[in-house]
C-alpha positions in Angstrom: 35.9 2.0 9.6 34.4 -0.9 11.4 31.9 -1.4 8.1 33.6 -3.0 5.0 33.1 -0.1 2.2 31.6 -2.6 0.1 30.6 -6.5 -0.4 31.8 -9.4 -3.0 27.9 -9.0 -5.1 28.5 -4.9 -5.5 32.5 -5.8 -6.5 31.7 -8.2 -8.8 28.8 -6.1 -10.6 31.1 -3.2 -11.7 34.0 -5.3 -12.2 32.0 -7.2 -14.4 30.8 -4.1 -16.3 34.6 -3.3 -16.8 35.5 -6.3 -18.0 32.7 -6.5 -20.5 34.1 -3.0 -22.2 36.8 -4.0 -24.9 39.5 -1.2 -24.3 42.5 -2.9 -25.5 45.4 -0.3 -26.0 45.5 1.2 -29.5 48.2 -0.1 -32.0 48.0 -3.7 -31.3 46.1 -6.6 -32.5 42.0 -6.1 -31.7 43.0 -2.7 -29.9 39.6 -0.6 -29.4 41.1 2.3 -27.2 39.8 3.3 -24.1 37.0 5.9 -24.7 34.5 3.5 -23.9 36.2 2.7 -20.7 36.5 6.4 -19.9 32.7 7.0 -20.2 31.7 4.2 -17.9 34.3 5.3 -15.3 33.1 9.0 -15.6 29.4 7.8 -15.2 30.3 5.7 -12.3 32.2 8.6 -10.6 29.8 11.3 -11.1 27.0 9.1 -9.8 29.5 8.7 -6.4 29.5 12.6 -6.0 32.9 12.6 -7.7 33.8 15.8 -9.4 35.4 14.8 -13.0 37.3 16.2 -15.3 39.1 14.4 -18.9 42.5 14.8 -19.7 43.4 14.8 -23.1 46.2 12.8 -24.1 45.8 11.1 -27.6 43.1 11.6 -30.0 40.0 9.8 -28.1 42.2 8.4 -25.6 41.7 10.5 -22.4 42.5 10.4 -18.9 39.6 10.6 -16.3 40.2 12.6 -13.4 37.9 12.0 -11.0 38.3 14.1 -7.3 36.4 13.9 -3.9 36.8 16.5 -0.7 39.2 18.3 -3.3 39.0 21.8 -0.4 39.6 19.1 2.3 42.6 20.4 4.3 45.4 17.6 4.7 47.8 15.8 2.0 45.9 14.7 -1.5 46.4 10.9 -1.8 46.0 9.8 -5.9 44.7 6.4 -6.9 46.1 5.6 -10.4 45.0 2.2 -12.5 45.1 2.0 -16.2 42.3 1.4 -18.0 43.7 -0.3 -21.4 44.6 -4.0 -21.6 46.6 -6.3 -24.1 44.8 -8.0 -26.6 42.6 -10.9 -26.1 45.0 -13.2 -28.3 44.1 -17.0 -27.6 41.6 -16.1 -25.2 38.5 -17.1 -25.1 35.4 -15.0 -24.7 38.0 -12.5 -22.8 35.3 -10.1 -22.4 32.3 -12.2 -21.3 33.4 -12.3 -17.6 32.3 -15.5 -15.3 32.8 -15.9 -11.9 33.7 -19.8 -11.3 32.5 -21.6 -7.8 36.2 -20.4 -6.6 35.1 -17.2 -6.4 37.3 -15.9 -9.2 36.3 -13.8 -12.1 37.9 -14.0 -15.3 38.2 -12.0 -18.1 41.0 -9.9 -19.9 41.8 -6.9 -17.5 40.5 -8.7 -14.8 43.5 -8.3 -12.8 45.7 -6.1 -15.2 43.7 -3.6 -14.3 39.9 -3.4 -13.7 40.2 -5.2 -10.4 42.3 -2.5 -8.8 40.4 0.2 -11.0 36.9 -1.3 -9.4 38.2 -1.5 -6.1 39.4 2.2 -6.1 36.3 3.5 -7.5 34.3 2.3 -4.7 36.8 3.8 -2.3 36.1 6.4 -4.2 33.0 6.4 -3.7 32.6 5.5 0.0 35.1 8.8 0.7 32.7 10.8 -1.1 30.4 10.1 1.8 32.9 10.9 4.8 32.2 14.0 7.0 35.2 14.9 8.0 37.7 14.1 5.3 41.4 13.9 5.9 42.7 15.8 2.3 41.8 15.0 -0.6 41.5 11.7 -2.9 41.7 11.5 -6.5 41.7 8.5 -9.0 43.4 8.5 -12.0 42.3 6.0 -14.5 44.7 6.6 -17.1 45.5 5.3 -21.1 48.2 3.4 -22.7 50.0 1.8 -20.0 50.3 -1.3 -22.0 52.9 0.6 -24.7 53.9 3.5 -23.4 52.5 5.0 -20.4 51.4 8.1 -22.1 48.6 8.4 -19.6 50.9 8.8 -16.7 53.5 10.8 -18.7 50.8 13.7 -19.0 49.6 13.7 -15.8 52.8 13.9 -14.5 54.0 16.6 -16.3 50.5 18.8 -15.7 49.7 20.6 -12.1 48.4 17.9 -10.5 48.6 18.6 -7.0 48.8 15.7 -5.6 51.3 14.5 -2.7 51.6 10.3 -3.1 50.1 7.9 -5.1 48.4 4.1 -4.9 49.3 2.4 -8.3 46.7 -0.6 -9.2 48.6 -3.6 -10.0 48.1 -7.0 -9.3 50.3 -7.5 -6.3 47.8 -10.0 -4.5 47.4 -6.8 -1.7 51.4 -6.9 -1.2 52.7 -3.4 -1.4 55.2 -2.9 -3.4 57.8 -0.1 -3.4 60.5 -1.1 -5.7 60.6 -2.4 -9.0 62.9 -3.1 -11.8 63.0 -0.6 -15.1 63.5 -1.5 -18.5 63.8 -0.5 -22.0 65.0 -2.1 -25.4 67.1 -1.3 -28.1 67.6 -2.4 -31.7 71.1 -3.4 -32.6 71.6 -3.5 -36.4 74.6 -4.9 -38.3 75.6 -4.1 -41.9 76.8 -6.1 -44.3 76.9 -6.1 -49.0 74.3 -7.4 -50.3 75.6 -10.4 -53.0 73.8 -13.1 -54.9 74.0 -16.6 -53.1 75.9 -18.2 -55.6 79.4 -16.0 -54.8 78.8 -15.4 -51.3 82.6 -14.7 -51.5 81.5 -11.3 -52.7 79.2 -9.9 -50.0 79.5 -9.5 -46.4 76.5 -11.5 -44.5 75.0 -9.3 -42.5 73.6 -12.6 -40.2 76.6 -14.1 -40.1 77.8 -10.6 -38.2 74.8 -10.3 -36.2 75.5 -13.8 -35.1 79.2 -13.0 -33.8 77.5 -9.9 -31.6 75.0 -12.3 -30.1 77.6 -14.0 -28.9 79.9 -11.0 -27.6 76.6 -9.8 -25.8 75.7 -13.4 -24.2 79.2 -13.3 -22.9 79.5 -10.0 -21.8 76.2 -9.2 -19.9 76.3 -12.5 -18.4 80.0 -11.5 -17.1 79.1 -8.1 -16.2 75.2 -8.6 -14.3 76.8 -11.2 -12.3 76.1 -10.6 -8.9 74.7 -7.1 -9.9 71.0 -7.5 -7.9 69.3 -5.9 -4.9 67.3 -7.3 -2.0 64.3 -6.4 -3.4 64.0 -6.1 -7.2 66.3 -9.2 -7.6 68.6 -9.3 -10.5 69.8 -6.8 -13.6 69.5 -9.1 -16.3 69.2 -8.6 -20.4 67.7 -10.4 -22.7 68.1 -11.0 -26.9 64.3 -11.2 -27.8 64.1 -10.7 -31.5 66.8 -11.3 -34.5 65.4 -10.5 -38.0 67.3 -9.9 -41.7 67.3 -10.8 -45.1 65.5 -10.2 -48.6 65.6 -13.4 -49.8 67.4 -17.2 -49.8 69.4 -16.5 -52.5 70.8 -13.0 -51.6 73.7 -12.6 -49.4 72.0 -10.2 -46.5 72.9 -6.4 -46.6 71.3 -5.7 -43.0 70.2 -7.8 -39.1 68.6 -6.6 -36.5 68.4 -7.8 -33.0 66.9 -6.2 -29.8 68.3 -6.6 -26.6 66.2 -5.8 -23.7 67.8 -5.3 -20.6 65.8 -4.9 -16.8 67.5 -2.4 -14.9 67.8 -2.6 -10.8 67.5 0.9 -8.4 71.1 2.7 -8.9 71.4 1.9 -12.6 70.4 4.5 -15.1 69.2 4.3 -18.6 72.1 6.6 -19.0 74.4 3.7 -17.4 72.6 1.0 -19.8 72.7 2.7 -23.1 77.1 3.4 -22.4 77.3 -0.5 -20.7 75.3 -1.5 -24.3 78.0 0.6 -26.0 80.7 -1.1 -24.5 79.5 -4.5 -25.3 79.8 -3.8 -28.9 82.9 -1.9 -28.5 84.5 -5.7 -27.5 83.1 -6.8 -30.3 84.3 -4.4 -32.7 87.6 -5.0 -31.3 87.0 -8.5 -31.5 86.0 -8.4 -35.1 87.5 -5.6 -36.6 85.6 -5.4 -40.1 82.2 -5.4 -37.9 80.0 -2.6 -38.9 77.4 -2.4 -36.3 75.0 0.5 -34.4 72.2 1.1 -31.9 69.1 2.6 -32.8 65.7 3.7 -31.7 65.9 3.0 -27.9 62.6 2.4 -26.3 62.3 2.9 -22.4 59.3 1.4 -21.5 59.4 1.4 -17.5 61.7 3.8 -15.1 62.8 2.3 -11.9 61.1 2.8 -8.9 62.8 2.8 -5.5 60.5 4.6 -2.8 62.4 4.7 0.2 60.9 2.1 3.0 60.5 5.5 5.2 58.0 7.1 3.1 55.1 8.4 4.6 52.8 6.3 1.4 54.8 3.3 2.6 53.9 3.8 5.6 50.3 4.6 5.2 49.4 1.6 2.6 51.4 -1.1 4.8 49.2 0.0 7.7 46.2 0.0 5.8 46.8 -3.8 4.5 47.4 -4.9 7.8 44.4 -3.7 9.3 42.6 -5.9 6.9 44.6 -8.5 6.3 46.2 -9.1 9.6 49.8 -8.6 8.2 51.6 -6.6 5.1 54.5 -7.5 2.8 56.3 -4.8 1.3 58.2 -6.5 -1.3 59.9 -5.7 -4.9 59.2 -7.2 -8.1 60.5 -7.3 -11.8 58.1 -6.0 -14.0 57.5 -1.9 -14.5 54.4 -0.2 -14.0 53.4 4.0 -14.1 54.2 4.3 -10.4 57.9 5.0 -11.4 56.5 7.3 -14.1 54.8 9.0 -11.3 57.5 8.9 -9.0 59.6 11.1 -11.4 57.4 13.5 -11.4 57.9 13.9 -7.6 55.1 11.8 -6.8 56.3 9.2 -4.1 54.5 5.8 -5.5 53.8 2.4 -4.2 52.2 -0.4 -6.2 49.4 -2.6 -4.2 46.3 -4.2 -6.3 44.2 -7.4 -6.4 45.1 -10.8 -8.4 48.2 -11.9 -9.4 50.8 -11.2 -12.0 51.2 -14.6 -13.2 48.2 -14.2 -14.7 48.2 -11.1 -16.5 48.2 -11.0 -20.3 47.3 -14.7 -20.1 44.6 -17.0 -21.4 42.8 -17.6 -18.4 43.5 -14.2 -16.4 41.4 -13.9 -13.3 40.9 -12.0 -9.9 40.0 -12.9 -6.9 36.5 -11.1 -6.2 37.3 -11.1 -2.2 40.8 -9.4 -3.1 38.7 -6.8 -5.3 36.5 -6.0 -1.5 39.9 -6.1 0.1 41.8 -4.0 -2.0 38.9 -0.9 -1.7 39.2 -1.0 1.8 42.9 -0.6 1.4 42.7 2.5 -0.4 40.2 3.8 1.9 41.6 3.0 4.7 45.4 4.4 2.9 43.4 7.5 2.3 42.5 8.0 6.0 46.0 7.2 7.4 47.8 9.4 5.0 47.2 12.3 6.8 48.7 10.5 9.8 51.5 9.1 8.0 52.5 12.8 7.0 52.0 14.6 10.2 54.3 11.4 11.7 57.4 12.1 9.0 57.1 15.6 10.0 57.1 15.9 13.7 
């Protein structure tokens, strides 16, 4: 591979053609879905030589499977970015896209994910063109990352084939093979509902709620102490959201909170829901006409822990340091589908272009040269792969 697979003008053309599709996720605020994503990434694939094929996951929300040297002999290497985005919210023409004198386009998915969706679908298509293909590469551009990851969720569970997978995320080229999970629940309290004027004869729901805050403040904080690891940092929790009441003059009847907590590699949901249960047994204890329940847990990211050994490790830290000279492998704190993929007995690593901190943000942008870089990443990934296997199986 002595030729870069592509150059900034051809990244910034179909990046800039991504960015200009609205396919913000369904359910929110200005959300469009992704089918118009999902035909633009079909056309581009087909046009590479690409065989495709749509996965249905929710009504006019599909996957795109798109599959070079599929009879290749050799390990099958997956490329998986999403292709739905937040909403635009104070952003400002989020899906006019500009490249400034820096060299950075902006736009919303710009980085969360068209960059690393662009990049791998000129890998994509430069493997198409290889003679001698190591195995076989697919891309996955999947749905509904952004609220619940049901893309991944059915590709995982289907017969996919595949031994390893590239997640796009905006890691600025680090790879990353641990993050942190999380998931939130909704605490309610109940109280008797009363007019204002005898409070005396109701039981304020708030007033409750406001006596658990405080047992949970003091009782995560006490128990997450010193509860990290080297590379996803620390498990800590979080009270996000407090809501209750009818009306000012009624003495509340119900409050709800939800606690989020992040979860670190060797701590289950299983582990958080009981240590969440705990926590309100004190208070219960502490306060012992407290009626209060969990409900409606939400998991919204798995941990993923790929062990440093793993022949995708490997293979993508190799791959960045042949073009970039040197390769962190690193953890962070958000989630992403690679641990959804990784439970499905898919060994996963995360490695994209631009930067988290400015995902979901007004002024989100990518680096165009990251967006070259990046595609030669995955192609160069898909070439070593084979390598990497035949290595962790001598």
């Amino acid at each position: 591979m002595a030729v870069p697979i592509t150059t900034n003008q051809t990244a910034a053309e179909l990046l800039s053609r991504l960015v200009a599709i609205p396919s913000v996720t369904l359910g929110v605020d200005q959300g469009t879905g992704e089918a118009a994503m999902a035909d633009a990434v079909e056309e581009f694939a087909r046009s590479a030589g690409a065989s495709v094929t749509r996965q249905e996951v929710l009504p006019d929300r599909p996957n795109v499977i798109c599959t070079v040297a599929a009879d290749a002999p050799g390990p099958h290497l997956l490329l998986e970015a999403h292709m739905d985005t937040v909403a635009l919210g104070p952003m400002v023409d989020g899906h006019r896209p500009r490249i400034d004198e820096a060299g950075l386009l902006h736009g919303r998915g710009s980085c969360d994910t068209k960059g690393s969706l662009a990049a791998m679908l000129l890998a994509l298509e430069w493997a198409a063109g290889v003679a001698d293909p190591p195995g076989p590469l697919t891309l996955l551009a999947a749905v509904d990352e952004e609220t619940g990851s049901a893309g991944a969720k059915e590709f995982g569970e289907s017969n996919h084939g595949v031994d390893a997978a590239i997640v796009g995320e905006p890691t600025s080229l680090d790879i990353v093979r641990v993050h942190r999970g999380g998931g939130h629940w909704r605490v309610v309290t109940h109280g008797t509902a009363a007019h204002s004027s005898t409070p005396e004869l109701g039981d304020n729901a708030i007033f409750r709620m406001a006596d658990v805050i405080q047992v949970i403040r003091e009782e995560f904080s006490r128990r997450l102490a010193g509860r990290s690891h080297p590379l996803a940092g620390q498990s800590s929790f979080s009270v996000g959201r407090v809501s209750g009441g009818r009306s000012f003059n009624m003495v509340p009847d119900q409050c709800e909170l939800i606690v989020e907590r992040r979860q670190i590699p060797g701590e289950s949901v299983t582990d958080v829901e009981h240590e969440l249960e705990e926590v309100l047994d004190v208070a219960r204890a502490r306060y012992p006409e407290l009626r209060v329940e969990v409900a409606n847990p939400v998991v919204f990211a798995e941990v993923l822990d790929t062990p440093e050994h793993a022949s995708i490790v490997q293979a993508a830290q190799d791959a960045a340091t042949a073009v970039l000279g040197a390769a962190n492998v690193i953890g962070v704190a958000y989630g992403s589908d690679a641990s959804i993929l990784a439970n499905a007995g898919i060994p996963s690593v995360l490695c994209g272009p631009g930067d988290i901190a400015y995902a979901h943000t007004a002024d989100e942008v990518v680096p165009i040269v990251e967006v070259v870089q990046a595609a030669e990443i995955y192609a160069r990934a898909w070439m070593g792969f084979a390598g990497a296997v035949s290595d962790a199986t001598a």
